[in-house]
C-alpha positions as protocol buffer text, in pm:
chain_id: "A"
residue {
  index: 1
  type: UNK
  ca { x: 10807 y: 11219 z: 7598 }
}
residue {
  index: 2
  type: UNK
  ca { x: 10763 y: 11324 z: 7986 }
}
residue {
  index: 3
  type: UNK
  ca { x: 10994 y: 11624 z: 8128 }
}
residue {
  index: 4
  type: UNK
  ca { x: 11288 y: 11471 z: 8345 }
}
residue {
  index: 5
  type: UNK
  ca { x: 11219 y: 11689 z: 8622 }
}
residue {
  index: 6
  type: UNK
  ca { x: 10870 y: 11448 z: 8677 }
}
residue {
  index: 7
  type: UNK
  ca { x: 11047 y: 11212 z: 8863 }
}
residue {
  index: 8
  type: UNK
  ca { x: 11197 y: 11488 z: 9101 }
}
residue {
  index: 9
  type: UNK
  ca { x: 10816 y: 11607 z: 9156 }
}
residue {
  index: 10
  type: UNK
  ca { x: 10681 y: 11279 z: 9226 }
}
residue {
  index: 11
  type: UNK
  ca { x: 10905 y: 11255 z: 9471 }
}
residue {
  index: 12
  type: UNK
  ca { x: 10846 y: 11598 z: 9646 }
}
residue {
  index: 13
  type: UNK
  ca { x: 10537 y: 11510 z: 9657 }
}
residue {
  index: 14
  type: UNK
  ca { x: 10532 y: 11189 z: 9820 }
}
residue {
  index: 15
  type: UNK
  ca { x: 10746 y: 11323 z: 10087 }
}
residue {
  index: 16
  type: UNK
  ca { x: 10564 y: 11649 z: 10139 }
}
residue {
  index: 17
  type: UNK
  ca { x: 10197 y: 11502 z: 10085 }
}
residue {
  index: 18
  type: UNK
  ca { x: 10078 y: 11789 z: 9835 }
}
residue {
  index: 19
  type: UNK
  ca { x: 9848 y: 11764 z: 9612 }
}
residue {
  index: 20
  type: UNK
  ca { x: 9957 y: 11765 z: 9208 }
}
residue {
  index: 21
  type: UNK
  ca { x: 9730 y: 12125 z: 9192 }
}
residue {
  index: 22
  type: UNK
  ca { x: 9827 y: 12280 z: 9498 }
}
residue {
  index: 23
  type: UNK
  ca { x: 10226 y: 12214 z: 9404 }
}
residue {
  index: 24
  type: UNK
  ca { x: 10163 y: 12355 z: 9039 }
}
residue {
  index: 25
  type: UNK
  ca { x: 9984 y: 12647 z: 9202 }
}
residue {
  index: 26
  type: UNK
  ca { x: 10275 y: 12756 z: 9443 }
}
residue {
  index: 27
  type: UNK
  ca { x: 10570 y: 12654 z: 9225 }
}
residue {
  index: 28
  type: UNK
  ca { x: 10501 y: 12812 z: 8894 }
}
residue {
  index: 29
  type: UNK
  ca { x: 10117 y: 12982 z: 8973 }
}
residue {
  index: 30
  type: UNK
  ca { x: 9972 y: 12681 z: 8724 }
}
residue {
  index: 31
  type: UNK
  ca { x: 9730 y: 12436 z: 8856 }
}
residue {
  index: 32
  type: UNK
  ca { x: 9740 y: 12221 z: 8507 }
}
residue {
  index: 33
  type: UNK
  ca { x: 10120 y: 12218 z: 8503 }
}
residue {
  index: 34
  type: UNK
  ca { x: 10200 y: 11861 z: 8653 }
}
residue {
  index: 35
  type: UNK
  ca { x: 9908 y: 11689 z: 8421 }
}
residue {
  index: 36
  type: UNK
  ca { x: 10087 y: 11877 z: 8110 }
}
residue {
  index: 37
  type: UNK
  ca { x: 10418 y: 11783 z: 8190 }
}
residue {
  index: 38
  type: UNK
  ca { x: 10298 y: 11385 z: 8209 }
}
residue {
  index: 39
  type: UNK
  ca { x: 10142 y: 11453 z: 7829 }
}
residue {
  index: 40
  type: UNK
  ca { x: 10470 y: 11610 z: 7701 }
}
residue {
  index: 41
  type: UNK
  ca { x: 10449 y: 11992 z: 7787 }
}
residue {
  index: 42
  type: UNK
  ca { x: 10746 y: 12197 z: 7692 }
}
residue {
  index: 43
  type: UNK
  ca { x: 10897 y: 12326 z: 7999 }
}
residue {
  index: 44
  type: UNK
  ca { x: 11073 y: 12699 z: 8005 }
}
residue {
  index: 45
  type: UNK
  ca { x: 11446 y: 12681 z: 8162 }
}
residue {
  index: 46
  type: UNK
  ca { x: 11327 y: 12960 z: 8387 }
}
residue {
  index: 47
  type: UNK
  ca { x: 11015 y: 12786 z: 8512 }
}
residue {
  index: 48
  type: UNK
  ca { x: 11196 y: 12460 z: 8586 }
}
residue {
  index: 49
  type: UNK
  ca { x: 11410 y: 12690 z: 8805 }
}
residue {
  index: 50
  type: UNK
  ca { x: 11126 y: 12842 z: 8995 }
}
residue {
  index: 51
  type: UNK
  ca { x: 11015 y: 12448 z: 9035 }
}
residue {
  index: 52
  type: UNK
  ca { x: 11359 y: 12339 z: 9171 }
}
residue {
  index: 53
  type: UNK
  ca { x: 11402 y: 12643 z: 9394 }
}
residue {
  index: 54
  type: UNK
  ca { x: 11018 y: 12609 z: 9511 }
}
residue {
  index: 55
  type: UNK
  ca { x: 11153 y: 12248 z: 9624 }
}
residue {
  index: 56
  type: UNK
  ca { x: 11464 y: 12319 z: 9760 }
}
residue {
  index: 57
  type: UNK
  ca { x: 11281 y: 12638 z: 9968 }
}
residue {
  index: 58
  type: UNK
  ca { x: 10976 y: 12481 z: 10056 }
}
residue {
  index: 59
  type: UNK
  ca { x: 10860 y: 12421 z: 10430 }
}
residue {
  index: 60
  type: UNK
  ca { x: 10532 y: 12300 z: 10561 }
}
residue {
  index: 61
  type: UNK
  ca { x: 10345 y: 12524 z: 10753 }
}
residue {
  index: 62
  type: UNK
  ca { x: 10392 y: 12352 z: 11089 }
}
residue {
  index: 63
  type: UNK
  ca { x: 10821 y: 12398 z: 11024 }
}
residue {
  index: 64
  type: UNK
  ca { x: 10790 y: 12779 z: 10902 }
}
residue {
  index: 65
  type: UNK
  ca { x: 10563 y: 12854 z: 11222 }
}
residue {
  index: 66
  type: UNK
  ca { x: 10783 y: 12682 z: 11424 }
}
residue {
  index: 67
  type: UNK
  ca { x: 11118 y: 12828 z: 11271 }
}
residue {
  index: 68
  type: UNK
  ca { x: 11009 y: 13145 z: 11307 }
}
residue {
  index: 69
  type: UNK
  ca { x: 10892 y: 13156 z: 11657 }
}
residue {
  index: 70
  type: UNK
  ca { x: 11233 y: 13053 z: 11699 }
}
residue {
  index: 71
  type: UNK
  ca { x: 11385 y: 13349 z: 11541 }
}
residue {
  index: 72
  type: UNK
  ca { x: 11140 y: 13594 z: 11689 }
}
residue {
  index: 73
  type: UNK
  ca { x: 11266 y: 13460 z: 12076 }
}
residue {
  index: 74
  type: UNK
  ca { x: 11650 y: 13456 z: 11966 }
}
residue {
  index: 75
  type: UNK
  ca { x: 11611 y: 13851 z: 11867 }
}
């Protein structure tokens, strides 16, 4: 059986365009994690947290830039 939290990944990752690697990479520092998790990988309460808050916190590069230009003129 395939973690729930699959479907919430899939779609991240439609809507931000990253690659399956690159997102395991950043969200939990594990490149295989996403191909695991399709063939039934156990997944730690405290790394599907790091996952969901990677999500939640997550900005492409174009928004942080941007953002914080912002910030750095309103200071």
């Amino acid at each position: 059986m395939t973690h729930p939290i699959l479907h919430d990944i899939d779609a991240f990752l439609r809507r931000t365009n990253l690659s399956e690697t690159y997102f395991g990479r950043q969200a939990a520092n594990d490149w295989k994690l996403i191909s695991q998790l399709r063939k039934g990988r156990r997944l730690w309460p405290q790394t599907e947290q790091r996952i969901r808050d990677f999500m939640d916190t997550y900005r492409p590069r174009g928004e942080r830039s941007a953002s914080m230009r912002g910030a750095a003129s309103h200071g």
